[in-house]
VOSELUM-407231 format. One record per residue (C-alpha): x, y, z; residue in three letters. Coordinates in Angstrom, 2 decimals. Example, Ala and Ser with C-alpha at 12.3 -4.5 7.8 and 13.67 -1.06 7.14 Angstrom:
REM VOSELUM-407231
+---------+---------+---------+------+
!      px !      py !      pz ! resn !
+---------+---------+---------+------+
!   12.30 !   -4.50 !    7.80 !  Ala !
!   13.67 !   -1.06 !    7.14 !  Ser !
+---------+---------+---------+------+
//
This chain:
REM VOSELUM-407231
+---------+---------+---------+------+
!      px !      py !      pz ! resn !
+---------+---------+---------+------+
!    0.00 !    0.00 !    0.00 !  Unk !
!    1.97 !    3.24 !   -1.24 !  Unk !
!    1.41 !    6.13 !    1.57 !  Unk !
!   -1.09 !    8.55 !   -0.36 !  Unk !
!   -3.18 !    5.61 !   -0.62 !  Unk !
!   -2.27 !    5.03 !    3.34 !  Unk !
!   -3.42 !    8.14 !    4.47 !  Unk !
!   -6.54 !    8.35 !    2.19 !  Unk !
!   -7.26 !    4.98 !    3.70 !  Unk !
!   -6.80 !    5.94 !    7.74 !  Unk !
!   -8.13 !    8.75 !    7.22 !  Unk !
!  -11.94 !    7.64 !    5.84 !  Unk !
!  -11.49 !    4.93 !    8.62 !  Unk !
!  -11.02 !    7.13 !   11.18 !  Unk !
!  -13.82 !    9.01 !    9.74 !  Unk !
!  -16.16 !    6.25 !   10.20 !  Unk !
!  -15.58 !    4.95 !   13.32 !  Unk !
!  -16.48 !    8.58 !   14.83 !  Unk !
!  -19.37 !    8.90 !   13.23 !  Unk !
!  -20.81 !    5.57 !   14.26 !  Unk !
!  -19.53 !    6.31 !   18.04 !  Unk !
!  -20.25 !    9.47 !   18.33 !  Unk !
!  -22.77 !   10.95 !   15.70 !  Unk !
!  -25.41 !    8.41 !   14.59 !  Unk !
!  -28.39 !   11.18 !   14.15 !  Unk !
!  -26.26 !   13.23 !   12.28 !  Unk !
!  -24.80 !   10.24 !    9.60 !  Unk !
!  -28.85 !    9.50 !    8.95 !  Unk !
!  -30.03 !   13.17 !    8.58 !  Unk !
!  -32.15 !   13.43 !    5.08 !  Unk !
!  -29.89 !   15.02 !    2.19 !  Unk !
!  -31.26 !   18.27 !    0.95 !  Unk !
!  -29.17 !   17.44 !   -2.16 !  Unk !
!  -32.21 !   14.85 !   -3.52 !  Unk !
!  -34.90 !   17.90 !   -4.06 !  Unk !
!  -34.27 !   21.15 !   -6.02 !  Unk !
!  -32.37 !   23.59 !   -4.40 !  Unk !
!  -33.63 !   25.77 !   -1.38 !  Unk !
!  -30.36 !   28.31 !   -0.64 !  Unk !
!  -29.40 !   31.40 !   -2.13 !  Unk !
!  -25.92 !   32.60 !   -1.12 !  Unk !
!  -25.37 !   36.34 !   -2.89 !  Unk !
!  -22.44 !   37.82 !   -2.29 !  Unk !
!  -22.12 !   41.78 !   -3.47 !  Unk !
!  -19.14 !   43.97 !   -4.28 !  Unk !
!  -19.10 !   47.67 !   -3.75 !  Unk !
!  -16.50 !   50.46 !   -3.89 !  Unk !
!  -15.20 !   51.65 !   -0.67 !  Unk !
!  -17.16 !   55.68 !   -1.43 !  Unk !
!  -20.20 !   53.73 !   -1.54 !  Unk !
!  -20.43 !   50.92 !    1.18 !  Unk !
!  -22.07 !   54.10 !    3.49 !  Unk !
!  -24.93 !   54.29 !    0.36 !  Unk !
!  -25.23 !   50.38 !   -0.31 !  Unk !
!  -25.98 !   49.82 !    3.19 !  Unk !
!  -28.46 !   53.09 !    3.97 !  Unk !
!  -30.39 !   51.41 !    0.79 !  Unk !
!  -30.71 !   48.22 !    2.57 !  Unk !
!  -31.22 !   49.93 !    5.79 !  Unk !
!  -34.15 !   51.80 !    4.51 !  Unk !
!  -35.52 !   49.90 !    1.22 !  Unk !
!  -34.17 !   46.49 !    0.46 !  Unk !
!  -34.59 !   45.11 !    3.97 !  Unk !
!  -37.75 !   46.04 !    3.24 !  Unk !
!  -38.23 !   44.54 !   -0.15 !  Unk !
!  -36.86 !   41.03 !    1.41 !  Unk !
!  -39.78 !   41.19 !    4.23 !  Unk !
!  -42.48 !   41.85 !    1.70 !  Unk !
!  -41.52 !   38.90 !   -0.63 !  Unk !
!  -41.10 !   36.70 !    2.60 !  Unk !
!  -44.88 !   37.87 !    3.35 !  Unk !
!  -45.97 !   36.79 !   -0.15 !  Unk !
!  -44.17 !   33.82 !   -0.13 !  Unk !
!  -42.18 !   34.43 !   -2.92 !  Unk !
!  -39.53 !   33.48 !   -0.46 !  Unk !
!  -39.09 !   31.75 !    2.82 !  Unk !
!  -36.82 !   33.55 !    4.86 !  Unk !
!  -33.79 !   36.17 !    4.63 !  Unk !
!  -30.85 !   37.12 !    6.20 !  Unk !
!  -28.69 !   39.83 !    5.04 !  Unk !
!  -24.83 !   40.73 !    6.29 !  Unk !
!  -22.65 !   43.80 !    5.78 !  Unk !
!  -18.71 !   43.26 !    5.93 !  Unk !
!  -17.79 !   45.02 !    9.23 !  Unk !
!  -14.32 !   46.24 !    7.42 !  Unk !
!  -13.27 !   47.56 !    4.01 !  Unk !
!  -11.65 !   44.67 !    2.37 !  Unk !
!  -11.02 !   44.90 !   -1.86 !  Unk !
!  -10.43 !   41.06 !   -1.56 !  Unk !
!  -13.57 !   40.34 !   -0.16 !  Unk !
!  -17.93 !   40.61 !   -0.24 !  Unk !
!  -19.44 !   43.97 !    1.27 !  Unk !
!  -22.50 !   42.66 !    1.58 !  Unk !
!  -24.30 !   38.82 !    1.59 !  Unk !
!  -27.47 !   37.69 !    1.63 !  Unk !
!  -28.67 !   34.35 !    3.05 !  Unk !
!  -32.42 !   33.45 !    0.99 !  Unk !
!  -33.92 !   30.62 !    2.01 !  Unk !
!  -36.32 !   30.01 !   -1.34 !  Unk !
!  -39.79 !   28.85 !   -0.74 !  Unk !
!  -40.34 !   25.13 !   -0.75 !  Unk !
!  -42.61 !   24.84 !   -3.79 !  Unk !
!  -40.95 !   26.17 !   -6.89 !  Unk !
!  -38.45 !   28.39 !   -5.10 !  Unk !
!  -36.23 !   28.89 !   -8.52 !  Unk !
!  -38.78 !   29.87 !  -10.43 !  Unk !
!  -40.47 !   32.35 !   -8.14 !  Unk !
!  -37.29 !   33.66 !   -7.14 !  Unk !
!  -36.93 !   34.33 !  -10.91 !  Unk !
!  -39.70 !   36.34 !  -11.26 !  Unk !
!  -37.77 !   38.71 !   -8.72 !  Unk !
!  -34.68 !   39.03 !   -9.74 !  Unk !
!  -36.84 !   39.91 !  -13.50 !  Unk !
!  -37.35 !   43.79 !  -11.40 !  Unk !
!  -34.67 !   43.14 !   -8.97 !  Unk !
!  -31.77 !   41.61 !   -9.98 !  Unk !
!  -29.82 !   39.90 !   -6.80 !  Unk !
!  -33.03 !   41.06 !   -4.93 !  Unk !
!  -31.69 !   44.62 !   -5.39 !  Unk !
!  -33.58 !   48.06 !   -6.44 !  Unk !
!  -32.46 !   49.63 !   -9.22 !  Unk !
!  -30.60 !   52.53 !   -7.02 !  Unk !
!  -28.31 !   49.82 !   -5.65 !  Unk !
!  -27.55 !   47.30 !   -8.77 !  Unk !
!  -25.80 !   50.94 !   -9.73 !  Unk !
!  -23.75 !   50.91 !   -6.31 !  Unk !
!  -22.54 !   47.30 !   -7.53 !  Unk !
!  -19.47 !   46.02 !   -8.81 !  Unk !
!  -19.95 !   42.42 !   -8.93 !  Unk !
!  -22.57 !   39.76 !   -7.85 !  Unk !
!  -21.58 !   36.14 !   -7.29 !  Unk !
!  -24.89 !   34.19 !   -6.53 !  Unk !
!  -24.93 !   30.69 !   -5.54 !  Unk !
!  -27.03 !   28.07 !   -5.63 !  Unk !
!  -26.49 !   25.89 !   -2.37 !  Unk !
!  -27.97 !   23.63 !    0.02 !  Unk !
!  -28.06 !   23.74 !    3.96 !  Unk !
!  -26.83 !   20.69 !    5.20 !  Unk !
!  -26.40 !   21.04 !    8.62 !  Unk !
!  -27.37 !   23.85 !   10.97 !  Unk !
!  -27.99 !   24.46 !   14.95 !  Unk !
!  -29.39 !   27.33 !   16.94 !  Unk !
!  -29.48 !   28.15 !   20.23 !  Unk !
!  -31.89 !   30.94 !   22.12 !  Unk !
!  -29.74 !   34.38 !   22.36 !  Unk !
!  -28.83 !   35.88 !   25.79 !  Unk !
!  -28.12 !   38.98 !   27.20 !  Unk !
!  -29.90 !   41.22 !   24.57 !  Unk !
!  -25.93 !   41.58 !   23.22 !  Unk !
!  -25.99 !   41.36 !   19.00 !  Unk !
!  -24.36 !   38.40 !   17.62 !  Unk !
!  -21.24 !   38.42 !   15.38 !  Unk !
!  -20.58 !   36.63 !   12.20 !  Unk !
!  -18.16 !   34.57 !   11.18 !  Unk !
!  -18.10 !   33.14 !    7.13 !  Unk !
!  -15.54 !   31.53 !    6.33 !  Unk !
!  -15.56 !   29.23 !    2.66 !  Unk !
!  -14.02 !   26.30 !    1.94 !  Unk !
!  -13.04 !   24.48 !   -1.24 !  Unk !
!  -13.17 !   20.19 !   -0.59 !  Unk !
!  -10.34 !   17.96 !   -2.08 !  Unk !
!  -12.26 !   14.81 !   -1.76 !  Unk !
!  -15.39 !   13.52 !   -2.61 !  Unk !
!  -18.62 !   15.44 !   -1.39 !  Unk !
!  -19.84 !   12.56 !    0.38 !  Unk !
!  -16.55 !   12.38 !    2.12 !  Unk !
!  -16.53 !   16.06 !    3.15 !  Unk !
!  -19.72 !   15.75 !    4.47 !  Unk !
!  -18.48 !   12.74 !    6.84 !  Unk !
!  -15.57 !   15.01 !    7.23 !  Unk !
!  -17.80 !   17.98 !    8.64 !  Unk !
!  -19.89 !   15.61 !   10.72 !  Unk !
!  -16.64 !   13.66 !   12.00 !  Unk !
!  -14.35 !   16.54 !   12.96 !  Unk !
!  -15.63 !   20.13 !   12.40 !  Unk !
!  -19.42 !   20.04 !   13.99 !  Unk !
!  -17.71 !   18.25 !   17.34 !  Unk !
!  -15.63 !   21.20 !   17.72 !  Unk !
!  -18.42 !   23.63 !   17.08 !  Unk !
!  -20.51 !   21.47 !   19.18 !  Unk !
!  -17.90 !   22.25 !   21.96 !  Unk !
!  -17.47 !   26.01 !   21.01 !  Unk !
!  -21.22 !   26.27 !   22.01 !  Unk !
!  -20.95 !   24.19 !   25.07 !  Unk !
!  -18.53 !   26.93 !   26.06 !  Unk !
!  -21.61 !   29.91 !   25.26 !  Unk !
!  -19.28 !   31.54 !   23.07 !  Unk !
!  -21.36 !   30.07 !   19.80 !  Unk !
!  -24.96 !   30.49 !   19.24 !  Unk !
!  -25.42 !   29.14 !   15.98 !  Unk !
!  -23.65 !   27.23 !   13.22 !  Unk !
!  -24.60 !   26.40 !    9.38 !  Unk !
!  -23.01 !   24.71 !    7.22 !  Unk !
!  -23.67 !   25.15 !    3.30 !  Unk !
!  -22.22 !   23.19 !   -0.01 !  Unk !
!  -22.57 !   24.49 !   -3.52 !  Unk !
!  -25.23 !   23.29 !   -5.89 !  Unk !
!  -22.65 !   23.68 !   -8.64 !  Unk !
!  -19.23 !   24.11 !   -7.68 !  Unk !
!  -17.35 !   24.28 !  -10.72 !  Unk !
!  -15.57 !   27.43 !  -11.62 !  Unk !
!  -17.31 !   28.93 !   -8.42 !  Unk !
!  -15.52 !   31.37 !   -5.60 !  Unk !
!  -16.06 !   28.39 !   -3.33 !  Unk !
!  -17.51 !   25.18 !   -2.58 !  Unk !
!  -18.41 !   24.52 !    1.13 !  Unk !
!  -19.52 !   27.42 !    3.38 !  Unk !
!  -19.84 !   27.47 !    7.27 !  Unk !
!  -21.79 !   30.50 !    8.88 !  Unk !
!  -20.96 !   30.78 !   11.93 !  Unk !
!  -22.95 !   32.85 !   14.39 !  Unk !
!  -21.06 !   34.16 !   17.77 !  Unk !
!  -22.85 !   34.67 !   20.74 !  Unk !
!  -21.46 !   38.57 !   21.29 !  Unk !
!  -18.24 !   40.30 !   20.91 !  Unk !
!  -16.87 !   38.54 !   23.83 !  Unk !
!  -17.34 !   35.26 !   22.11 !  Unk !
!  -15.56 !   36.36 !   18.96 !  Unk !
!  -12.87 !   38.16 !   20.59 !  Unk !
!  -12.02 !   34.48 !   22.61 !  Unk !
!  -12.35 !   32.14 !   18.87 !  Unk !
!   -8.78 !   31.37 !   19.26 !  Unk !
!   -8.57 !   30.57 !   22.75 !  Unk !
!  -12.00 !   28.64 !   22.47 !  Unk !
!  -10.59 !   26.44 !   19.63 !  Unk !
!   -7.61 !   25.64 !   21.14 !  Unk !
!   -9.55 !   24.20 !   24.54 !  Unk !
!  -12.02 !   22.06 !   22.91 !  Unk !
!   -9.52 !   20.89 !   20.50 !  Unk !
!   -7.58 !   20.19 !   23.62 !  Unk !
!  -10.50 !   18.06 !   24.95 !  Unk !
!  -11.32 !   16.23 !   21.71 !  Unk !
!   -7.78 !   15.14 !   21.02 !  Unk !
!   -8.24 !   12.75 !   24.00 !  Unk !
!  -10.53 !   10.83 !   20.93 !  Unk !
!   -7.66 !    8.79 !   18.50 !  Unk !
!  -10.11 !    8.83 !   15.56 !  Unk !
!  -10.76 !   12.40 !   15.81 !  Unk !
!   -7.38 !   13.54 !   16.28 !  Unk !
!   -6.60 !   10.97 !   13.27 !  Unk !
!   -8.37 !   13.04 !   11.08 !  Unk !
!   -7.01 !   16.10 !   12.68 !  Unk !
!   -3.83 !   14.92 !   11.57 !  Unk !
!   -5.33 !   14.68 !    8.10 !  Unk !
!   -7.29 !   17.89 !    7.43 !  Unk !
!   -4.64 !   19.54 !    4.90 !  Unk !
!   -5.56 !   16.65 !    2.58 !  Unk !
!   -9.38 !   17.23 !    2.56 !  Unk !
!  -10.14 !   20.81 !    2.41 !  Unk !
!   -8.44 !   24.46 !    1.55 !  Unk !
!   -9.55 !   27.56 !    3.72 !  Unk !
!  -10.59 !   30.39 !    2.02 !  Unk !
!  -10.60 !   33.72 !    3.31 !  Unk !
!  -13.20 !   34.50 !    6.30 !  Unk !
!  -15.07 !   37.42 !    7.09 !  Unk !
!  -16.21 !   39.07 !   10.09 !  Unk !
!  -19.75 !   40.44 !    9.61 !  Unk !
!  -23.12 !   41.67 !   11.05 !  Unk !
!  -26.51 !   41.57 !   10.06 !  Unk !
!  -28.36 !   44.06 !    9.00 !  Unk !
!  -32.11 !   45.12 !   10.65 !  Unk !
!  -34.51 !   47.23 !    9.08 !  Unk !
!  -34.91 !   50.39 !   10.59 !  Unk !
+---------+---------+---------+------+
//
C-alpha cells in the first residue's frame, strides 16, 4: 500500500468509526441534495465611497423589499450581512435566501426579472460584482440568544479535495464536534453549514456560517478552539483526522460580519 493511498485509507477509517460512536443522528439526517435547491448565497461587491450608500439602501428599502416577498411567499426567509471592514479582496454585503419550498427557482426568478440579486435599481448601480450561488443547507444548529448583546458573524468558505460525500463525513466527523464544543462553552450560538449546488468554476464550494454569541465570544475564537480541540484530542479517531485535514479541504478567506435590521 503506497502512503497517499495510506493516508486516504486511515483517514476515511477514522472518519467512520467517529461517526458511528459518536454521531449516529447526524450520519442518517435526510440530504437536501435529492430535491431542487432551497439556498441562495449572494455575495455583493461595492467600492469603498459607496459601502455608506449600499448599506443606507438596505437599511431603509431592500430590507424592506426582502420582508415583503417573505410575506408573499415568494420566499421563505432572509438574512442579510454587511462586511464590518473595508476589504477589496472580499464581499461587502451577503445575503442568506432561504427560497420557498414549492418552486423556489422559479419564483425567485420572477424577482430578480425587477430586482436583480433582490436589489432596487438605485443599488444594482452601487454594484461592482454579484456572485450568486445556488447551495444547500446541510447542517445547521441554533441556540436561544442571551443577554440582549448582538451576535457576530463569522463566514468563512471552503473548497473540498475529496469527494462530497466524504466532506460531508468530514464535517460531521471533525468540524461540527468542535463547534458542538465552542457552544458548550456559550461563546457560539449558531452554526450552518452550506455546499454548492454547482461548484465548478465557483468562488467556493463549502460554506460554514458561523454565528457568535457577542463580541466577547468572537474576541475568545482562538482561545476557544484551542480548549475544545484540547478536549477532543483525548478521541484517537478524531485527532486521526485532525492529523489529516490539509488533505481534505483548503480555507478560504473568512469574514467578520453583522446583520443588517430594518430600521
Amino acid at each position: 500500500m503506497n502512503s497517499a493511498f495510506a493516508k486516504i485509507y486511515f483517514f476515511t477509517t477514522a472518519v467512520l468509526l467517529l461517526l458511528l460512536a459518536h454521531n449516529p443522528a447526524r450520519a442518517a439526517d435526510s440530504d437536501p441534495r435529492t430535491s431542487g435547491p432551497r439556498s441562495l448565497l449572494i455575495a455583493y461587491h461595492t467600492t469603498p465611497a459607496n459601502r455608506e450608500k449600499l448599506r443606507n439602501y438596505m437599511l431603509s428599502i431592500g430590507l424592506k423589499d426582502f420582508a415583503q416577498w417573505k410575506r408573499e411567499g415568494a420566499i421563505a426567509d432572509y438574512h442579510v450581512y454587511f462586511n464590518r471592514y473595508i476589504d477589496s479582496d472580499n464581499w461587502d454585503m451577503f445575503a442568506n435566501v432561504t427560497l420557498a419550498a414549492e418552486n423556489g427557482t422559479a419564483r425567485w426568478a420572477r424577482i430578480e426579472a425587477n430586482h436583480p440579486a433582490g436589489l432596487g435599481e438605485a443599488a444594482v448601480a452601487l454594484t461592482t460584482a454579484v456572485h450568486t450561488t445556488v447551495a444547500d443547507l446541510m447542517r445547521s444548529k441554533s441556540t436561544p440568544a442571551k443577554g440582549g448583546k448582538p451576535p457576530v458573524y463569522l463566514m468563512i468558505p471552503y473548497d473540498y479535495l475529496v469527494s462530497v460525500s466524504d466532506y460531508i463525513k468530514y464535517v460531521d466527523a471533525y468540524v461540527l464536534p468542535q463547534a458542538d464544543g465552542w457552544a458548550d462553552e456559550k461563546v457560539l450560538s449558531g452554526y450552518g453549514f452550506y455546499l454548492s449546488r454547482y461548484p465548478a468554476g465557483r468562488p467556493w464550494s463549502a460554506m460554514f456560517v458561523f454565528e457568535y454569541a457577542d463580541e466577547d465570544g468572537l474576541g475568545s475564537r482562538d482561545v476557544t478552539v484551542a480548549k475544545v480541540r484540547e478536549r477532543l484530542k483525548q478521541n484517537p479517531e478524531w485527532k486521526a483526522i485532525a492529523d489529516n485535514k490539509h488533505n481534505v479541504r483548503n480555507e478560504k478567506q473568512p469574514v467578520v460580519a453583522d446583520e443588517l435590521i430594518a430600521r
